[in-house]
VOPAGU-2260 file (C-alpha; in pm, 1 decimal, decimal comma):
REM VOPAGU-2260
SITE   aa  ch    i         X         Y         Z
SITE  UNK   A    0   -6242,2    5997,2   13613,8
SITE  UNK   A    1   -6570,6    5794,4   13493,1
SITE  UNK   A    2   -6507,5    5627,3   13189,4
SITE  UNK   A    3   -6678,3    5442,6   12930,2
SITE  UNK   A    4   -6557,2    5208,1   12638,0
SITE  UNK   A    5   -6794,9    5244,9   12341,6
SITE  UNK   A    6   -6755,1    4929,6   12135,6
SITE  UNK   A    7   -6451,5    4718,0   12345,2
SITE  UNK   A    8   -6501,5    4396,6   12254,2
SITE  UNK   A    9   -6275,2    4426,9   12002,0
SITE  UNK   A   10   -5852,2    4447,3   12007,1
SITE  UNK   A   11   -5807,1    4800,6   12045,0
SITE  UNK   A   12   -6156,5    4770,8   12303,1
SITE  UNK   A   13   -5937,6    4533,2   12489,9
SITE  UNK   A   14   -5625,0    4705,0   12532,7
SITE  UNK   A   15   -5803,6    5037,4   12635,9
SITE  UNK   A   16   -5951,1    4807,3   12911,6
SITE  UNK   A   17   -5608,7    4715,5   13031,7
SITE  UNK   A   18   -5451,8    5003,3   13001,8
SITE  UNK   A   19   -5744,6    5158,2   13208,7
SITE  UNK   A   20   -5815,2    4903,4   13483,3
SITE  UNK   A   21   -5408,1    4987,2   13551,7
SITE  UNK   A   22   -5469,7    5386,2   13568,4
SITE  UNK   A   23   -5446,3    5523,6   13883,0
SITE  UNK   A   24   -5678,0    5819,3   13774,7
SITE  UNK   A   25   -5960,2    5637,0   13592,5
SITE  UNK   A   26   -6261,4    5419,1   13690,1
SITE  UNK   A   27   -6374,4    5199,4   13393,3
SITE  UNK   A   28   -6753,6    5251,7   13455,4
SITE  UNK   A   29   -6869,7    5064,7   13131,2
SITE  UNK   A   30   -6794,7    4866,4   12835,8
SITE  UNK   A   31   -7062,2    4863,6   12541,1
SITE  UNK   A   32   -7131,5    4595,4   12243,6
SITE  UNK   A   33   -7438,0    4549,0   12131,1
SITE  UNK   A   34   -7355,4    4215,4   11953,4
SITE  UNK   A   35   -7181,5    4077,0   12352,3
SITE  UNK   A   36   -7434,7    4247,0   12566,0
SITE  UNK   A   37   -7517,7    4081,4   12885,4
SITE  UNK   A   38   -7146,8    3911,8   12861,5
SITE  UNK   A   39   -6835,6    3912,9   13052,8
SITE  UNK   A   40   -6573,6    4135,7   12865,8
SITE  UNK   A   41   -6310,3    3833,3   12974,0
SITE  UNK   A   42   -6565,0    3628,5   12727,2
SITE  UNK   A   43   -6375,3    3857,3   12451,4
SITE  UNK   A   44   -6062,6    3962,5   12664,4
SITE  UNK   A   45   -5949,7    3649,7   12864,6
SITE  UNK   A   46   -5634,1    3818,7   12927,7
SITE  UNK   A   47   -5834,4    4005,8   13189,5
SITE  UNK   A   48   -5949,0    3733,5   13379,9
SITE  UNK   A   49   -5957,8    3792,8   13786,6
SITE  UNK   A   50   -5880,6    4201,1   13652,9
SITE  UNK   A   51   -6238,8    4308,8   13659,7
SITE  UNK   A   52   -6604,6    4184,0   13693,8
SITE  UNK   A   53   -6719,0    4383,1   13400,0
SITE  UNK   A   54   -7007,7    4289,0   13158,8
SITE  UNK   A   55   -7079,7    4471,8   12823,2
SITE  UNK   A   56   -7411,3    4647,0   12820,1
SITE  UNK   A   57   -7576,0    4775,2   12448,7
SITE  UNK   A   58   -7463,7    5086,7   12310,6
SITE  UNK   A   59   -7788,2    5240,9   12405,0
SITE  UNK   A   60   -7757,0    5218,2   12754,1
SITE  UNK   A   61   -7439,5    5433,2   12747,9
SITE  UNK   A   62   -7443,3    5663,5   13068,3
SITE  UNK   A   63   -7251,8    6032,3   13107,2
SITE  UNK   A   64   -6868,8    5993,7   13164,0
SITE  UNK   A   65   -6572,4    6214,3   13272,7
SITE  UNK   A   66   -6402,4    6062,1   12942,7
SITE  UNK   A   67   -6576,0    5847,5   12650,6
SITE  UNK   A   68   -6329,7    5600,3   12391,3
SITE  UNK   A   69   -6513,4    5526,2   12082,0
SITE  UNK   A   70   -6357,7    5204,7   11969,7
SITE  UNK   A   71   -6643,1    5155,4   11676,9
SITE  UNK   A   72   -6588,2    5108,7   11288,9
SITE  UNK   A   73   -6528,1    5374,6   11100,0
SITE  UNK   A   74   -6852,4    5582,6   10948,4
SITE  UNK   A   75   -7034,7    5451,1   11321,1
SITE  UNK   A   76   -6989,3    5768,5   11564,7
SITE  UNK   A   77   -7029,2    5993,0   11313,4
SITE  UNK   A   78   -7359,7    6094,1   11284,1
SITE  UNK   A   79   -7419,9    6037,8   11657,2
SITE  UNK   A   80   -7089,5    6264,2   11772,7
SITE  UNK   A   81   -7311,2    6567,8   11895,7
SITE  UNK   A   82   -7494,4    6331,3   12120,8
SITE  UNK   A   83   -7214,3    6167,2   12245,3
SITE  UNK   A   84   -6990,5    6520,8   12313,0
SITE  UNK   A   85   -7324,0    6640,8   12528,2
SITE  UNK   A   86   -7288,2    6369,6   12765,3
SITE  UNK   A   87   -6940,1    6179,3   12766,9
SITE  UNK   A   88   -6697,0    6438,0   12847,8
SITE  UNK   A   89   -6362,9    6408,1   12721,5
SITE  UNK   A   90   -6421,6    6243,2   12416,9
SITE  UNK   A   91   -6132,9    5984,9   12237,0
SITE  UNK   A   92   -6271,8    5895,7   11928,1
SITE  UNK   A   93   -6045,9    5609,0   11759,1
SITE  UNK   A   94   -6228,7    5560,4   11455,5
SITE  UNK   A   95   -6173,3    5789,1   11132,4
SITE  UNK   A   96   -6446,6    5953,5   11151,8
SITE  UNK   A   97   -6318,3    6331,3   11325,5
SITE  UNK   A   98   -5922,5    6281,8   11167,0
SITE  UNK   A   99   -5942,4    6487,6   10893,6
SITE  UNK   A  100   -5980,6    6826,7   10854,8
SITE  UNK   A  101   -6144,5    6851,6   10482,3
SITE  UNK   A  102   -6480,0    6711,9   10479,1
SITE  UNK   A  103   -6495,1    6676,9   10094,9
SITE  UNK   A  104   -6210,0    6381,7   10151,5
SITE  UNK   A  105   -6453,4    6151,7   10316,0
SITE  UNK   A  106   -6619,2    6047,3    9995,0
SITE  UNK   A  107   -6327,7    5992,2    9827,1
SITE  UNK   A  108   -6152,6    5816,7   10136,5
SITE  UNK   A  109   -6440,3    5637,9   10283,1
SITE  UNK   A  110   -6739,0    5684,1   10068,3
SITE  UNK   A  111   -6966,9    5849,1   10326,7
SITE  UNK   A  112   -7062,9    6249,5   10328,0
SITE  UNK   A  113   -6976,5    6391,5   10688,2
SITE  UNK   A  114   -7307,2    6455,7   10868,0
SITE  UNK   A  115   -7120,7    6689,0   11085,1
SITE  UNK   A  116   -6854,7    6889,3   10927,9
SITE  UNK   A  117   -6853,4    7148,9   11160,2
SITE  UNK   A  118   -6713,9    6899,1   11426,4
SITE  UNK   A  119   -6425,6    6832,2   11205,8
SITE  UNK   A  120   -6287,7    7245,5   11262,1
SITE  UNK   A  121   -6316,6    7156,5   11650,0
SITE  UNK   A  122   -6180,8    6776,3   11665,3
SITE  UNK   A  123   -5824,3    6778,0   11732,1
SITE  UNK   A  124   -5575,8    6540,2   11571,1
SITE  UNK   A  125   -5480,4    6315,0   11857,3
SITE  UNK   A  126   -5121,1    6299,3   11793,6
SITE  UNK   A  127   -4944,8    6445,7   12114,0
SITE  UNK   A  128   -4586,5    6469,0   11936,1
SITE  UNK   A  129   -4755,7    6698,5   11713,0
SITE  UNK   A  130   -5049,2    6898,0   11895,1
SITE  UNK   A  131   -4968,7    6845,6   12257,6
SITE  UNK   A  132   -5125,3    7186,8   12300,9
SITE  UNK   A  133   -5427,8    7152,1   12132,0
SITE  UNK   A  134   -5491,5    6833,2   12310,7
SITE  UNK   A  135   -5461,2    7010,9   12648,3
SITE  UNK   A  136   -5788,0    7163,6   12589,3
SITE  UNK   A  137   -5987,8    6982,5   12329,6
SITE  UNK   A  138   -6326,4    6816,7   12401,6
SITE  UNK   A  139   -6335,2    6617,7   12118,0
SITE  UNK   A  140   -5998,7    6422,7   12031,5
SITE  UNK   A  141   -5922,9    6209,5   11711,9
SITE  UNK   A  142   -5653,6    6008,7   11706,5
SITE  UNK   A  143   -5450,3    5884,2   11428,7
SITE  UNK   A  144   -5442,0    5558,9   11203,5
SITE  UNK   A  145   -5182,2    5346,0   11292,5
SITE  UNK   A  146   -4990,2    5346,0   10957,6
SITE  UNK   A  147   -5015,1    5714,7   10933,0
SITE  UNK   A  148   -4882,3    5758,9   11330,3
SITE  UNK   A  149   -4628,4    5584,4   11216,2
SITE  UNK   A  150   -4508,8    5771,8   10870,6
SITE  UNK   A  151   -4596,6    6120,0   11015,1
SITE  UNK   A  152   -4386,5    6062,6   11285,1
SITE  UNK   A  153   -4099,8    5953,2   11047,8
SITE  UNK   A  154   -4178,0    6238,8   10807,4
SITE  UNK   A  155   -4244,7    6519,9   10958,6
SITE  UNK   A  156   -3909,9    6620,0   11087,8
SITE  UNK   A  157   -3769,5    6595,1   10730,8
SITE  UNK   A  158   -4023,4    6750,7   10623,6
SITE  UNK   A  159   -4032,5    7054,8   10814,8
SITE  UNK   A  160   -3654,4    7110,0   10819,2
SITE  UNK   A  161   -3676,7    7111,4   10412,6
SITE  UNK   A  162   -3483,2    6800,6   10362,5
SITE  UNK   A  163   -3710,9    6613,0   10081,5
SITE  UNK   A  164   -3868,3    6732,0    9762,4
SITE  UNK   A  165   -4241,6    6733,9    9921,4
SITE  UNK   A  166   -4386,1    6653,2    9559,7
SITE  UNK   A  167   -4219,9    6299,2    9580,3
SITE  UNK   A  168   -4255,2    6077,2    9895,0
SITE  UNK   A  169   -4291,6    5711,2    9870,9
SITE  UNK   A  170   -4461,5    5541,8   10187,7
SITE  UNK   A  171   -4422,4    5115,2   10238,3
SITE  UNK   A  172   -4583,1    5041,9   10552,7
SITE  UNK   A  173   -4627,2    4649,3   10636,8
SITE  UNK   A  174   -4865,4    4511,5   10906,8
SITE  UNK   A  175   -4984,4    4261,7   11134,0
SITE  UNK   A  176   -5294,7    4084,4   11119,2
SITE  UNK   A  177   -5455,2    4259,1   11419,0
SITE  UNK   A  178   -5486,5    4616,2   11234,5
SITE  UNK   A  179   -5790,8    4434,1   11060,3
SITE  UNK   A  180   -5964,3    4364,6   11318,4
SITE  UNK   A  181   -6122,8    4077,0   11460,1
SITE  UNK   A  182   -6370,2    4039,5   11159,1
SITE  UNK   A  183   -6116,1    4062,6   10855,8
SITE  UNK   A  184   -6336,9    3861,0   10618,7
SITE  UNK   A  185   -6153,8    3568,5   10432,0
SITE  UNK   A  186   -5844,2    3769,7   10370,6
SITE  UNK   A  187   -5793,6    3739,5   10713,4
SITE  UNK   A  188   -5824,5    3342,7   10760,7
SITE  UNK   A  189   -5562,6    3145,4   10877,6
SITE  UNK   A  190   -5507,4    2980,3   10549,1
SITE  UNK   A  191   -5474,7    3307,9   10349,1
SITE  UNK   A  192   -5279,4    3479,4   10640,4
SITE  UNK   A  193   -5023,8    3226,5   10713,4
SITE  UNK   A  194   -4660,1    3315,1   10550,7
SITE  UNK   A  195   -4830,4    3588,6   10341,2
SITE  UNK   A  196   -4621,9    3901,8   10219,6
SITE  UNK   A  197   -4947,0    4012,7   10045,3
SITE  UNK   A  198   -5015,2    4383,2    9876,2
SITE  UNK   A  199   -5365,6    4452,0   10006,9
SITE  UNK   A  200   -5329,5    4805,5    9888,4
SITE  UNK   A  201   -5050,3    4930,3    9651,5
SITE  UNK   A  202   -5221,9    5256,0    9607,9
SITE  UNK   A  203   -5528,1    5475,6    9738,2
SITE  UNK   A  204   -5493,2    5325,5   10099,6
SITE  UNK   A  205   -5703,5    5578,1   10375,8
SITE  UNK   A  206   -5400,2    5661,2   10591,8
SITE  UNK   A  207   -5239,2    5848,0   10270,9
SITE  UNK   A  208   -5513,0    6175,3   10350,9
SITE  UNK   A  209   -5363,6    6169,4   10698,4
SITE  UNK   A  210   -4970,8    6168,4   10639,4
SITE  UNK   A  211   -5066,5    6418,2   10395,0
SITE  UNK   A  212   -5280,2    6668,7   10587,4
SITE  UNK   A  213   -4995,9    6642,5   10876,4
SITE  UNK   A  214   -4664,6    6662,6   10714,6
SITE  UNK   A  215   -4761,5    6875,9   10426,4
SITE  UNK   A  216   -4629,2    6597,1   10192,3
SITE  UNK   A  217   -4780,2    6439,7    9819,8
SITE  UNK   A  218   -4709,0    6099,2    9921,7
SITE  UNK   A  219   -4729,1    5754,4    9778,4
SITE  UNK   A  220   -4821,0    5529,8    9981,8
SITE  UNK   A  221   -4850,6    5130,4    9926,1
SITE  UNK   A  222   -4989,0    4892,6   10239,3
SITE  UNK   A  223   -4819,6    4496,3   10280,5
SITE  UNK   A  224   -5003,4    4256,7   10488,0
SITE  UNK   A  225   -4690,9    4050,6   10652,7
SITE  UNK   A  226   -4706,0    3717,9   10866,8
SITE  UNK   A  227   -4723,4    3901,7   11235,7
SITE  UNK   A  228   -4997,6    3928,8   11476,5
SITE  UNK   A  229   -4921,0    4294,1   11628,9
SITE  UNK   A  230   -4668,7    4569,2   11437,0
SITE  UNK   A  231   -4648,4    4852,7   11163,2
SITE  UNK   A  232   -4350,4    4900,4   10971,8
SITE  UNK   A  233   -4362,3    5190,7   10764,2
SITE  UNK   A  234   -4060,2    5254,0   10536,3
SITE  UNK   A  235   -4011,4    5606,6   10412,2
SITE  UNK   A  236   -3861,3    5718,7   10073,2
SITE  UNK   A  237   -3809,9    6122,3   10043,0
SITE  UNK   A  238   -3583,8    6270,0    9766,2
SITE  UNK   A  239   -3359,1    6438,3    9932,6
SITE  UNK   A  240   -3312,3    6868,4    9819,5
SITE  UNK   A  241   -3005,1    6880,3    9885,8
SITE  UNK   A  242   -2718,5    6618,0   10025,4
SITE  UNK   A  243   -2782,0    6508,9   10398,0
SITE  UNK   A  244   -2502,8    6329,4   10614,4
SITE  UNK   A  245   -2603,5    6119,1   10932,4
SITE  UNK   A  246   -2520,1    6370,0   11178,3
SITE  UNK   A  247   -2736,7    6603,6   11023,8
SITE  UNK   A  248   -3024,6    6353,4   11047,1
SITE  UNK   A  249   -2925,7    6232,7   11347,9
SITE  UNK   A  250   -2955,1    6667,4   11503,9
SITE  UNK   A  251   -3281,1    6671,5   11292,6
SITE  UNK   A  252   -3481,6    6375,0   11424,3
SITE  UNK   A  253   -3309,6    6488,7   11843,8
SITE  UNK   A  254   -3478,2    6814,1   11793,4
SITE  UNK   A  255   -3822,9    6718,4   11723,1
SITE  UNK   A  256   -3875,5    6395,2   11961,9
SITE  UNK   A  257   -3524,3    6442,7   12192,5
SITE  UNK   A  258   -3812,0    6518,3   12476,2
SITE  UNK   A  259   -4061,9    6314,3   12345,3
SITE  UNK   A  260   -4138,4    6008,1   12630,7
SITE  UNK   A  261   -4271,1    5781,6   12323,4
SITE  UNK   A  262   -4047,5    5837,2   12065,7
SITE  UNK   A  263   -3722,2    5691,7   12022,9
SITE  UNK   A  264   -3455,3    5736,3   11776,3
SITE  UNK   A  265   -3311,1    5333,2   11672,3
SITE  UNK   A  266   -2990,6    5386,5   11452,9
SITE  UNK   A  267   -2708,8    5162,4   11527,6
SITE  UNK   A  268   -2378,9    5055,5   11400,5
SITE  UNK   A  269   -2406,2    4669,0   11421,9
SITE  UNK   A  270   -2609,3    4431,2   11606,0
SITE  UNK   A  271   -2946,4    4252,6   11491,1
SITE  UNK   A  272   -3162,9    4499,0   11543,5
SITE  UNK   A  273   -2990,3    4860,3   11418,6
SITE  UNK   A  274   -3302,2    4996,6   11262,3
SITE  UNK   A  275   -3649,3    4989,9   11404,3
SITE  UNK   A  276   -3813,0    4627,9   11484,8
SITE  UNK   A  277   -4214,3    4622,2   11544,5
SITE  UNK   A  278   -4193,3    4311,2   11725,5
SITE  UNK   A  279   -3991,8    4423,9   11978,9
SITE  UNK   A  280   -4235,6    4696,7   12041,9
SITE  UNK   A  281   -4533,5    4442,0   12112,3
SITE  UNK   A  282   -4777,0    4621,5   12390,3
SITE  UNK   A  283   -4552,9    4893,8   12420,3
SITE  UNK   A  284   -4665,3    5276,5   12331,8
SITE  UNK   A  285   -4321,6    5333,5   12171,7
SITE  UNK   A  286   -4265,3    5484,4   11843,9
SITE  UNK   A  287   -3903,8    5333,9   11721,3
SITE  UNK   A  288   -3774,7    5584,0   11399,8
SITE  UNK   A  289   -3437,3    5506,5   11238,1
SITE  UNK   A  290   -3304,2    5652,9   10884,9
SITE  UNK   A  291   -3021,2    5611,7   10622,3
SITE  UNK   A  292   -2928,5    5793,0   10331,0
SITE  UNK   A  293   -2870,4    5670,2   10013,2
SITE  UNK   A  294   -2626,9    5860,5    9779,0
SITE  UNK   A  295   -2638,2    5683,9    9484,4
SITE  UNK   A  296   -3025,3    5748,1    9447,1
SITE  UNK   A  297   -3056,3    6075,7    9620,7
SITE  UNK   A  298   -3264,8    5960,0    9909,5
SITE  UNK   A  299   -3327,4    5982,7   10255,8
SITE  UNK   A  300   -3505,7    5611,6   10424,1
SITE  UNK   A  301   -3681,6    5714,8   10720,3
SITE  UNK   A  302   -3842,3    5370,9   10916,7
SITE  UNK   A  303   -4071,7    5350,0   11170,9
SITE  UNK   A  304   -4165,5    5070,1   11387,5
SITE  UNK   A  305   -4480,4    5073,2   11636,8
SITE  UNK   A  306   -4739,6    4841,0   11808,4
SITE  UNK   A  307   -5050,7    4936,0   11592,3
SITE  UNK   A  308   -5292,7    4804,6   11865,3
SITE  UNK   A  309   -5096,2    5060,2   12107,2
SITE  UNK   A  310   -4886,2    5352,0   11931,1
SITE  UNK   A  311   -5131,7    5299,5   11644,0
SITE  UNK   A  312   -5470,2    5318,7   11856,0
SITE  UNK   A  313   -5538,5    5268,1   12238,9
SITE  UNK   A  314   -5201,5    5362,0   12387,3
SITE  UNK   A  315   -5206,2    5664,7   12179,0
SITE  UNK   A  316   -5528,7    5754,3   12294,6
SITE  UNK   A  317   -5434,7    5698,0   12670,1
SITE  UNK   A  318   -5162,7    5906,1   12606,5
SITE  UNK   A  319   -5421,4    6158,6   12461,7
SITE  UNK   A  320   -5648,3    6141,9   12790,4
SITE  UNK   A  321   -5313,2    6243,2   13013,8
SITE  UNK   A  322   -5236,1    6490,1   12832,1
SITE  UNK   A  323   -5588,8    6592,3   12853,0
SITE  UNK   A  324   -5647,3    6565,2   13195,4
SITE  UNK   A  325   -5310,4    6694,4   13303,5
SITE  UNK   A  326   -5183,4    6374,8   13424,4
SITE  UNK   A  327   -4856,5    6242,1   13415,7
SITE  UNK   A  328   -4806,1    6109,4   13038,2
SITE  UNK   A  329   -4685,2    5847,3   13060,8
SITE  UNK   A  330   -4980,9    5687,6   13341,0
SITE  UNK   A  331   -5045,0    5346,2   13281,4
SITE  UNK   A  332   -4827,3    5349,0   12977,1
SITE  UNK   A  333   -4473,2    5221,7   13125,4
SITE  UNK   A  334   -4493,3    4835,1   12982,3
SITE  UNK   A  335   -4091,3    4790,6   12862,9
SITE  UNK   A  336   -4209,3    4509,4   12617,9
SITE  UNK   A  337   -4032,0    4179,8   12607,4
SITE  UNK   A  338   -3709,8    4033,5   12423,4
SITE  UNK   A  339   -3673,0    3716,7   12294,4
SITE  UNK   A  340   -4057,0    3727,1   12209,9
């Protein structure tokens, strides 16, 4: 397949690229940026020296494609989506601009009306543990935030077996510096960054429409900005409806993801890392999920731990493309990670 990068000179640009210059079924025809035109991509992506000859051309001079990613800023593919779906194929849209279903949220989510709301009843949530399906034959894929991948795929087992009052869910997801980007502003300096544990949204953060529109959930969710380059911790807090032991959880969470190549359960006895650890996850496409219960306050902790650069955004999306294409699913996607890191 012919494939094209729309705005990769950014991280999650970068790790499509290698992810894709590894995929037995996919030729990397072009890379756009308007602002790098005319430039290596290893000027942005060094870690791809020798890998490919590449150069980024402008957005304009996009060509037709088997498959299109759409690594551009949120409110950016919008209005040009009909466009795009007449000439790149497959199309992998990572930005939030096709993820939810309700066009009268995008005002209140990301202050912009939806130019294209009818696109929004065709786009398919890109979230294969969820619509595998739906994926199989959709044209125009969406796939999730990171912190949302990351609670819905805690959630939404306890959610659909009944196990939490669905009125009261509280959502603490922590994350690495890379979810904001390569232009974070001064927040995202070195200065203010270094040994921060920082609340950079304690409420109305984006990913909350998501989690909600898949699990079914009211959820409250709060967003930590932690010392670490790469990684999403999300920490879960459901009230349980009725008592919950560990084997119970532990049949629950097999069910839904027991087949799953990407999801894996982490609940251990002893050792350092019992629960679910982002930075062992670094440039992996696993999604690590671990629980507890809590008695004495009548909960149930469900924690997630994912790469948000891969899980969270372009592993996820190659993942998408397999499915899509009916390749194996886990092409290109078979990195281990490392340990110590």
């Amino acid at each position: 397949m012919k494939a094209t990068i729309v705005g990769g000179s950014g991280y999650v640009g970068g790790e499509l690229l290698r992810l894709l210059l590894r995929h037995p079924e996919v030729e990397v025809a072009q890379v756009t940026s308007d602002s790098m035109a005319g430039k290596a991509v290893t000027r942005a992506h060094p870690n791809l020296r020798k890998a490919t000859n590449l150069q980024f051309v402008p957005h304009a001079a996009r060509q037709p494609a088997d498959v299109t990613f759409l690594a551009t800023p949120h409110g950016e593919s919008m209005a040009a989506m009909p466009e795009i779906l007449s000439t790149g194929g497959i199309v992998v849209d990572l930005s939030a601009d096709h993820r939810l279903r309700d066009a009268g949220a995008y005002p209140s989510y990301y202050h912009i009306e939806h130019p294209h709301p009818e696109l929004l009843r065709e786009a398919v949530y890109g979230l294969p543990e969820l619509h595998r399906e739906e994926i199989r034959h959709a044209r125009l894929i969406a796939v999730p935030g990171c912190i949302a991948t990351a609670s819905i795929l805690a959630l939404k087992p306890l959610a659909s077996a009944g196990f939490v009052d669905r009125g009261h869910v509280v959502v603490d997801a922590k994350t690495g510096s890379s979810a904001g980007g390569q232009d974070p502003g001064p927040a995202g300096a070195h200065a203010e960054r270094s040994g921060v544990m920082r609340a950079y949204a304690a409420v109305g953060h984006r990913h909350t429409a998501e989690i909600e529109q898949e699990t079914g959930l009211q959820v409250a969710l709060s967003c930590h900005a932690v010392e670490a380059v790469r990684g999403i911790l999300s920490t879960c807090h459901g009230f349980w409806t009725r008592p919950v032991d560990d084997k119970e959880l532990w049949r629950t969470y097999r069910a839904a993801y027991g087949n799953e190549p990407f999801v894996r359960i982490v609940h251990e006895t002893d050792g350092i890392h019992r629960e679910p650890e982002p930075k062992i996850l670094s440039g992996t496409n696993f999604c690590d999920l671990g629980f507890a219960m809590d008695p004495h306050a009548g909960r149930v902790v469900a924690i997630a731990a994912l790469d948000n650069l891969m899980k969270g955004a372009a592993g996820n999306a190659v993942q998408c493309l397999n499915v899509r294409a009916g390749f194996p699913e886990t092409t290109a996607l078979d990195f281990l990670g490392l340990h110590p890191l």
